[in-house]
C-alpha positions as CSV (number, residue, x, y, z in Angstrom):
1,X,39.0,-25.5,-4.7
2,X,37.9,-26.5,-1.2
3,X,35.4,-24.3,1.4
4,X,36.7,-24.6,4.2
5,X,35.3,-24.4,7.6
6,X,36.6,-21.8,10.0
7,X,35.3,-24.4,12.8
8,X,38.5,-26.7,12.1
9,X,42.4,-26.2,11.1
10,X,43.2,-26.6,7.5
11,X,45.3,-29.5,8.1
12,X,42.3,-31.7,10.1
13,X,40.1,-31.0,7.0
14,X,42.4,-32.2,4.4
15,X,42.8,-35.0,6.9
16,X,38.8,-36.3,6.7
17,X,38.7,-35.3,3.2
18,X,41.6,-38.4,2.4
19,X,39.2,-40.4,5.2
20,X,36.0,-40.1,3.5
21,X,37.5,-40.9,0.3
22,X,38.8,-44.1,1.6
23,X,36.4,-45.0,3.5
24,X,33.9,-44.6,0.9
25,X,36.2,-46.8,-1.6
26,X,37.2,-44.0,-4.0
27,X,40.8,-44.8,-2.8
28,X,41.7,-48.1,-2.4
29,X,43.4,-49.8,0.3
30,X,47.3,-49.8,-1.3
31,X,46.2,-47.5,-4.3
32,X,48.6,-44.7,-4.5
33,X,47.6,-41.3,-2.8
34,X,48.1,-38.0,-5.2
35,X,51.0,-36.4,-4.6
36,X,51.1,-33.5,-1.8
37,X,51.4,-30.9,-4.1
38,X,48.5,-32.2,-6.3
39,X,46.4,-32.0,-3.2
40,X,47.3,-28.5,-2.6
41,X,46.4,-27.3,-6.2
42,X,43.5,-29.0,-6.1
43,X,42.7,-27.8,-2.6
44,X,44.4,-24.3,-2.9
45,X,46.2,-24.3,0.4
46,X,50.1,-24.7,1.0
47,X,52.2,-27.4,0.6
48,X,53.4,-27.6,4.1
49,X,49.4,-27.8,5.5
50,X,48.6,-30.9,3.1
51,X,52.1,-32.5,4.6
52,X,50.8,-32.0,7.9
53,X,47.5,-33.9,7.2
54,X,49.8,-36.8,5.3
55,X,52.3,-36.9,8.3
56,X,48.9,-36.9,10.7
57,X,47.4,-39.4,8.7
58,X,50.4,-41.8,8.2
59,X,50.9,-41.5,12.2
60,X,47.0,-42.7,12.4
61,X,48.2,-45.8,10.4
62,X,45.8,-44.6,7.2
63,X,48.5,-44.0,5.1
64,X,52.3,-44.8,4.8
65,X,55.1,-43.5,2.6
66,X,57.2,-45.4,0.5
67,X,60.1,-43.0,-0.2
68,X,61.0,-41.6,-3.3
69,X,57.8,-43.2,-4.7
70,X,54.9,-41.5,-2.5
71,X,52.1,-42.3,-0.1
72,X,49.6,-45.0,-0.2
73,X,46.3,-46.1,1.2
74,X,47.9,-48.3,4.3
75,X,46.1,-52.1,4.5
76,X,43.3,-52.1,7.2
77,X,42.8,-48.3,6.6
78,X,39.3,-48.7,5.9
79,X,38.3,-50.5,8.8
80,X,40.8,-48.9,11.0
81,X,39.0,-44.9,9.9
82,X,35.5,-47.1,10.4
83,X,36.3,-47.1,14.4
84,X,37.6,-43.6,14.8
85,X,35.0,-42.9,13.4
86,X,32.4,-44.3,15.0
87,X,34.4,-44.1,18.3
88,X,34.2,-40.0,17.8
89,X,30.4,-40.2,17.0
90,X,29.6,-41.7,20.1
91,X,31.9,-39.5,21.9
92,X,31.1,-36.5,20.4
93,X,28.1,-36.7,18.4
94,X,25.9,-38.4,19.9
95,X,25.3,-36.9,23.7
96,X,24.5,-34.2,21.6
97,X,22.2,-36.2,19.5
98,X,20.7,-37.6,22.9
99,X,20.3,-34.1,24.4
100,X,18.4,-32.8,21.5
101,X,16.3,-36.1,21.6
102,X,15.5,-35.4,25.2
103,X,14.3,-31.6,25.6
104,X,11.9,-32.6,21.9
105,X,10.5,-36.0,24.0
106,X,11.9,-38.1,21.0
107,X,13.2,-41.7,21.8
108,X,15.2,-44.0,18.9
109,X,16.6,-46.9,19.0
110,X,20.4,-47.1,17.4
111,X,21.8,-50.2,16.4
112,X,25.4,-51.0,14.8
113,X,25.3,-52.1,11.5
114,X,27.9,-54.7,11.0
C-alpha cells in the first residue's frame, strides 16, 4: 500500500509514481503498464482514481492505450517527463531553493547535466 500525502490529490500521486518509475528505467519506453486495477490493489485506492492518473498521463503523451490490450510506456516518455520535470523544478522549486540560499548567505552554482 501507498502513504499518501494529504498535500496532493490521489490521482497526481499515482501520476509521479508511473513518472518516477519510468524515468528511472524500471518501466521501459513501450513495455506494458500494469493493468489499472493492479495499480489500485497495489496502491489501495479506487479504480476510477488510478484511471484518472492513466487518462492524465496518456493526455501528457507518457502513456498511450492500445485497446482491448492496455497501456504502455509511450516512445519519448522518458525524455519527454525529463523536461516537465525539470521545467517544474525551476518553476517551482527552485525560487524557493534561491530564497532559502539568500536569507542563510549561501551562494551555488547549478549546472544542467546533459
Amino acid at each position: 500500500m501507498m502513504q499518501f500525502s494529504e498535500e496532493k490529490p490521489i490521482w497526481r500521486q499515482i501520476y509521479e509514481l508511473i513518472a518516477m518509475r519510468v524515468l528511472s528505467g524500471e518501466w521501459a519506453e513501450g513495455e506494458r503498464v500494469v493493468s489499472v486495477r493492479e495499480m489500485a490493489t497495489s496502491v489501495g485506492v479506487n479504480p476510477n482514481t488510478v484511471m484518472r492518473s492513466y487518462e492524465r498521463l496518456e493526455a501528457d503523451g507518457i502513456i498511450f492505450n492500445r485497446r482491448g490490450i492496455g497501456f504502455f510506456v509511450s516512445e519519448g516518455a522518458k525524455e519527454h517527463i525529463r523536461q516537465l520535470e525539470r521545467q517544474k523544478f525551476m518553476d517551482e522549486e527552485l525560487p524557493k531553493l534561491r530564497e532559502r540560499l539568500q536569507l542563510l548567505g549561501l551562494t551555488i552554482d547549478v549546472g544542467v547535466k546533459e
